[in-house]
C-alpha distance (Angstrom), angle and dihedral (degrees) to the residues before:
residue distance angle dihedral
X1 . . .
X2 3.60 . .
X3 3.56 120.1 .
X4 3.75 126.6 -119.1
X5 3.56 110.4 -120.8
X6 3.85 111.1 -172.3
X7 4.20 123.3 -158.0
X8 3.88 116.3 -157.7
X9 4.11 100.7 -151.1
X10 3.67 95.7 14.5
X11 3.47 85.1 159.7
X12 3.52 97.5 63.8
X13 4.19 141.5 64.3
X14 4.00 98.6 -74.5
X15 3.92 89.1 32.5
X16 3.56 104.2 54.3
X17 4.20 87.3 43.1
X18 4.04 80.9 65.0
X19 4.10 103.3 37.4
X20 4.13 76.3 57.2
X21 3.83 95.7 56.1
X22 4.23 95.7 50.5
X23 3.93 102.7 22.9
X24 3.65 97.4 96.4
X25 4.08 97.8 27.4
X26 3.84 111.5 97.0
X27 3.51 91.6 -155.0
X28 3.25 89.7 77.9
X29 4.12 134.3 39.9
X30 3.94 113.3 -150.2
X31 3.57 123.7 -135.6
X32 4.01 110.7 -170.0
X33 3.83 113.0 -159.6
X34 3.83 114.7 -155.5
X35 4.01 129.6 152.9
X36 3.97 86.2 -118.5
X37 3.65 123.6 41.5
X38 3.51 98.6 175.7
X39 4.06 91.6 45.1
X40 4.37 105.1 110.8
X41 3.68 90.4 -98.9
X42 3.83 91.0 49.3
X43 3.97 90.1 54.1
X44 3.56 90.2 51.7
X45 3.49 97.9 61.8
X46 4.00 91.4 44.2
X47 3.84 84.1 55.7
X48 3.50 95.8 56.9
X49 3.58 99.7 43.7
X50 3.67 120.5 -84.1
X51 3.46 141.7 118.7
X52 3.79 117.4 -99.3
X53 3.68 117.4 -147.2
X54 3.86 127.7 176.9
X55 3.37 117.5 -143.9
X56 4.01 141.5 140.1
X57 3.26 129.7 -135.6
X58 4.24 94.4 -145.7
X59 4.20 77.3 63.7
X60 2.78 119.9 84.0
X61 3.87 101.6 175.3
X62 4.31 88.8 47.6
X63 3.73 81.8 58.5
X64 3.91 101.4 56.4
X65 3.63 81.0 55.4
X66 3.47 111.4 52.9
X67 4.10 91.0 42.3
X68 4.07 84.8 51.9
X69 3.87 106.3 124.1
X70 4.10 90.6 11.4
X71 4.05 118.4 143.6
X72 3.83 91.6 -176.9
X73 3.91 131.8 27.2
X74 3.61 120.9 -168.1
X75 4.07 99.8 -160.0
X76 4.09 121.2 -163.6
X77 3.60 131.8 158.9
X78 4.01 132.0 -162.1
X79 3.56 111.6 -125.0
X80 3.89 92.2 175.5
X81 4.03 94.9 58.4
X82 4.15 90.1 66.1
X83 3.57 88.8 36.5
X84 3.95 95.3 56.7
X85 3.33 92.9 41.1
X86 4.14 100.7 47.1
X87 3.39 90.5 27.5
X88 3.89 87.8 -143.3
X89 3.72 124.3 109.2
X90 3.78 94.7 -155.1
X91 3.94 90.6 58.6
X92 3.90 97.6 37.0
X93 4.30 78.7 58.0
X94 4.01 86.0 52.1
X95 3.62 99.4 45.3
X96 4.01 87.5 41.8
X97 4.19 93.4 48.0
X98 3.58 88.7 53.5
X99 3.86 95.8 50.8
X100 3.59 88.1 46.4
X101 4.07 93.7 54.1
X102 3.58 93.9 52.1
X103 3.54 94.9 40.8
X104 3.92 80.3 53.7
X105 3.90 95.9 46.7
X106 3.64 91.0 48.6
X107 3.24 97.9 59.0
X108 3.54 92.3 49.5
X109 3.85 93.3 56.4
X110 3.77 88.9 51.9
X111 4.42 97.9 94.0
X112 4.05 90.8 -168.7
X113 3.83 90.2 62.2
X114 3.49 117.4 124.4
X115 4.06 101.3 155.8
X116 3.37 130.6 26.1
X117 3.72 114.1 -172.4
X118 4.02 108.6 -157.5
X119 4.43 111.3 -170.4
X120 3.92 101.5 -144.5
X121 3.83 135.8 156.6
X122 3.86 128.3 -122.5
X123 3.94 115.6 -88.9
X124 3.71 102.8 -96.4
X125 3.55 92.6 173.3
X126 4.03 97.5 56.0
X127 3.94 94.5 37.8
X128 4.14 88.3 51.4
X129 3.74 85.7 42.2
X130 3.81 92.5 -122.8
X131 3.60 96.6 -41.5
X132 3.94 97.1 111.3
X133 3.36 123.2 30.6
X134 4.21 111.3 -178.5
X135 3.37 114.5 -159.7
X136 3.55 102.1 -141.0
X137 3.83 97.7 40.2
X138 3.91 84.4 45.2
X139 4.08 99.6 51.4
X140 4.51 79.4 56.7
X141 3.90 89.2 45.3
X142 3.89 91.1 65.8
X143 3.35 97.6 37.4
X144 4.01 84.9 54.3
X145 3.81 80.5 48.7
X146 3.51 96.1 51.3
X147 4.50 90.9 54.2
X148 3.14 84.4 45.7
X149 3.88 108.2 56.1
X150 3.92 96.4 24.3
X151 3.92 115.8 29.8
X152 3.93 101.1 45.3
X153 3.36 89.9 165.9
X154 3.73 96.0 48.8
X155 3.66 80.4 51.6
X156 3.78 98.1 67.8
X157 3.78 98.4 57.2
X158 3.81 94.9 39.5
X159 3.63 127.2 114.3
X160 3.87 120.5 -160.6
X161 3.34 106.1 -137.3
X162 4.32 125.4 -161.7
X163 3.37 120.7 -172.7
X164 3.53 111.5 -167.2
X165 3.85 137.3 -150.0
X166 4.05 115.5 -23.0
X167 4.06 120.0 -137.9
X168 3.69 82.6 -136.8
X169 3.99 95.1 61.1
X170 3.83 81.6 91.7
X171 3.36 90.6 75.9
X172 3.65 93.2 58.2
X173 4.43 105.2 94.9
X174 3.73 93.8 -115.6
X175 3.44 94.8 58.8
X176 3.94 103.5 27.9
X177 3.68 112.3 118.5
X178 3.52 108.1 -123.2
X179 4.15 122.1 -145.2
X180 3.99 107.3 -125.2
X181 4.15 97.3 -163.2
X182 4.07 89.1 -160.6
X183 3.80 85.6 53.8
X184 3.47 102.0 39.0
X185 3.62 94.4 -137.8
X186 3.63 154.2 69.8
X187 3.45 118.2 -85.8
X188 4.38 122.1 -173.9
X189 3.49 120.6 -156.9
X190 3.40 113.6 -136.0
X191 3.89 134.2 -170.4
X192 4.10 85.4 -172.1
X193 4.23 123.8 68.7
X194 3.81 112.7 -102.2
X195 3.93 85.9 -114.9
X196 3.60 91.3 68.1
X197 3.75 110.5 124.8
X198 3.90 121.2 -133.4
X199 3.78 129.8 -177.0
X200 3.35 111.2 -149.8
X201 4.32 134.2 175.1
X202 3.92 85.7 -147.5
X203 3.88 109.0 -143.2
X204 3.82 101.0 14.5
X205 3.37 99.0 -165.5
X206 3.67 85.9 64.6
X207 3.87 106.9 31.7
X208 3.75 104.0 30.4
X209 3.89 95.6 72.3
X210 4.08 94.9 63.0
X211 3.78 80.7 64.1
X212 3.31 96.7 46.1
X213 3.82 98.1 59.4
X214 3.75 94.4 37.9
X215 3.61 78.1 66.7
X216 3.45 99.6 44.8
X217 3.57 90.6 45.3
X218 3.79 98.3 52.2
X219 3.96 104.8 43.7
X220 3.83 94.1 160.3
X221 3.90 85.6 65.7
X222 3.45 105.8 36.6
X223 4.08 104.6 38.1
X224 3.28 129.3 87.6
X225 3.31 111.3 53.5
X226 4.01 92.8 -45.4
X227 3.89 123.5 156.1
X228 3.17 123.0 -124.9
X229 4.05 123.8 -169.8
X230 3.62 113.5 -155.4
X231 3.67 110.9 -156.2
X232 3.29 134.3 134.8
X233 4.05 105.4 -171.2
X234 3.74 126.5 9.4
X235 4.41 113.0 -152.6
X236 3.39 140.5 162.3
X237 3.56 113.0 -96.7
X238 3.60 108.2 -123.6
X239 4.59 77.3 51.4
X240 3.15 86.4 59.2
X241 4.04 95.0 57.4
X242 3.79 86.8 47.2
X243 3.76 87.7 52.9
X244 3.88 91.4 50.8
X245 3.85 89.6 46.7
X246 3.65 91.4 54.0
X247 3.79 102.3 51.3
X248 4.01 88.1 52.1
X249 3.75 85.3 49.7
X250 3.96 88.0 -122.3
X251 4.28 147.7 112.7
X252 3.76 114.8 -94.3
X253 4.14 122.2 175.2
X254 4.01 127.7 -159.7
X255 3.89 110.2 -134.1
X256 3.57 113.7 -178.6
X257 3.71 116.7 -158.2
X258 3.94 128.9 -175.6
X259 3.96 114.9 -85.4
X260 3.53 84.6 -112.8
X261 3.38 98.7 68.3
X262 3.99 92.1 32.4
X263 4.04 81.1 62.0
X264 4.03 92.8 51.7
X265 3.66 90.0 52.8
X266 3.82 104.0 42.7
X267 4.16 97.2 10.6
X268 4.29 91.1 172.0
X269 3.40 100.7 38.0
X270 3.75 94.6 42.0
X271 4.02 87.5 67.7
X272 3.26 84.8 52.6
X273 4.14 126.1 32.7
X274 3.57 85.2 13.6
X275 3.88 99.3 54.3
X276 3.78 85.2 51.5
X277 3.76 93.2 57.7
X278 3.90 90.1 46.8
X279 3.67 80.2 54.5
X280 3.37 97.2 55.6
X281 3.81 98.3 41.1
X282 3.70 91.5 58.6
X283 3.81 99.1 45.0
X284 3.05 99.3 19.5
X285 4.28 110.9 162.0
X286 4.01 79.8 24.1
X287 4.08 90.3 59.8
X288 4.34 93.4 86.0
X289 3.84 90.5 45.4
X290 3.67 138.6 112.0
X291 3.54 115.9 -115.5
X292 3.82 90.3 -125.1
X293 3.40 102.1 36.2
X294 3.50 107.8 -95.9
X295 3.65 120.5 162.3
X296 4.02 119.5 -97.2
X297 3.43 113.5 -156.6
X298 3.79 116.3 -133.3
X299 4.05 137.4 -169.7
X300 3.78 87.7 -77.0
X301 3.66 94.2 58.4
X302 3.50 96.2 46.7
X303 3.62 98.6 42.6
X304 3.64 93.5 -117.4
X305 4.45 110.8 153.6
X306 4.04 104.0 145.6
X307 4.36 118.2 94.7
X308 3.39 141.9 131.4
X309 4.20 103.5 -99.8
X310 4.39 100.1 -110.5
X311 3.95 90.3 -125.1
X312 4.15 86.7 48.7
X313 3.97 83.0 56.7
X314 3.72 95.9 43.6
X315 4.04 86.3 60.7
X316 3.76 89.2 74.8
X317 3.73 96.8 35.6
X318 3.73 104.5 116.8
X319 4.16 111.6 -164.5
């Protein structure tokens, strides 16, 4: 009997990385959960053979039902799509907490679970000892709390889940290379040094879903509270510019300018993206840690050797 294997967002980035992975295996029968089934996206998925669910994460009850029956739950929220609209980091965190929590609590009520795949973020906050707190890693870090402390039994078949750097976070205005026609190149502004290491999974709707079924398929591993880091390529950040630059057959230059200025430019996003890449210039290695230590498991732990190369991806990354 195949076993129901439901995907919270399957309609976006991280969800259509893990439709990809179980779509065409009969061991398994999809069920995509998206707030509008009959939406383009939603039709898609129909048409190539899953199970469309509606559902909403601000409901709790519409939830319960759509995981009814599930064996696995892959569980992401969207941080940015609160934080666009409010324009507020502190109440994109709220809005995201509470998604998380019911996501959480829904999973608990479903009795056929046997996996529940959460997609978090490190804990900046504890690993900088209070010194950086990024909002969206942050809204994650209490919902983390919240499995922890109150669903111990959810706790023993989840998997913590991070999903590193996306190709596409170029296209985001803080880190958009920007053509300077008198210097006939790109230059990117940067808060950050160009040393600054970043993990990244590249395009994630391609190379996240080889993580998730090496999780999937290796639950004594990965349950239990485990951490897994999914990432497919780690490089220095002003690399990773030259990478860009040479799969649109152009000249790019890193100019780093103080976080004062970084804030004057971009003054939301700065407390948000920008914070993160403070974050990871400090600490950098120490950024996809555990505070205590624990161990994260990586693609050589789980056997996982198949992506998309990041400057193949940036090739057919239109800014």
């Amino acid at each position: 009997m195949a076993k129901i294997i439901t995907i919270v967002g399957a309609t976006g980035a991280q969800g259509k990385g893990v439709v990809r992975a179980f779509i065409n295996n009969p061991a398994y029968k999809v069920r995509a959960i998206t707030r509008n089934p009959s939406s383009e996206s939603g039709q898609a998925l129909a048409a190539q053979g899953a199970e469309v669910v509606s559902a909403d994460l601000n409901d709790l009850a519409s939830l319960k039902a759509a995981f009814a029956g599930s064996h696995i739950i892959f569980g992401v929220t969207n941080f940015f799509e609160p934080f666009i609209a409010h324009q507020s980091p502190d109440k994109a965190m709220e809005v995201e907490v509470q998604q998380g929590i019911n996501l959480a609590q829904a999973a608990a009520a479903t009795s056929t679970l046997e996996h529940y795949i959460w997609s978090t973020l490190p804990n900046a906050k504890a690993i900088s000892a209070g010194k950086y707190l990024v909002p969206h890693f942050e809204g994650k870090n209490r919902i983390d709390a919240y499995i922890r402390d109150n669903e111990p039994d959810l706790l023993k078949k989840t998997t913590f889940f991070w999903v590193t750097w996306y190709h596409a976070n170029y296209t985001f205005p803080m880190f958009t290379p920007y053509f300077i026609g008198t210097a006939g190149k790109y230059i990117q502004l940067a808060n950050y040094a160009p040393e600054t290491p970043i993990q990244t999974i590249g395009d994630v709707s391609l190379n996240v879903g080889a993580f998730a079924k090496a999780v999937v398929e290796q639950p004594g591993k990965t349950t239990g509270g485990a951490v897994v880091l999914a990432s497919s390529e780690g490089h220095q950040a002003g690399e990773m510019l030259q990478m860009w630059a040479r799969a649109q057959g152009t000249k790019a230059q890193f100019v780093r300018v103080s976080g004062e200025a970084f804030r004057e430019v971009w003054p939301l996003w700065a407390e948000e993206m920008g914070v993160m890449m403070e974050f990871w210039d400090e600490y950098r290695e120490k950024s996809w840690t555990q505070p205590g230590g624990e161990k994260v498991l990586t693609k050589e732990d789980l056997g996982v050797t198949e992506f998309q190369a990041l400057e193949e991806a940036y090739k057919g990354l239109a800014l």
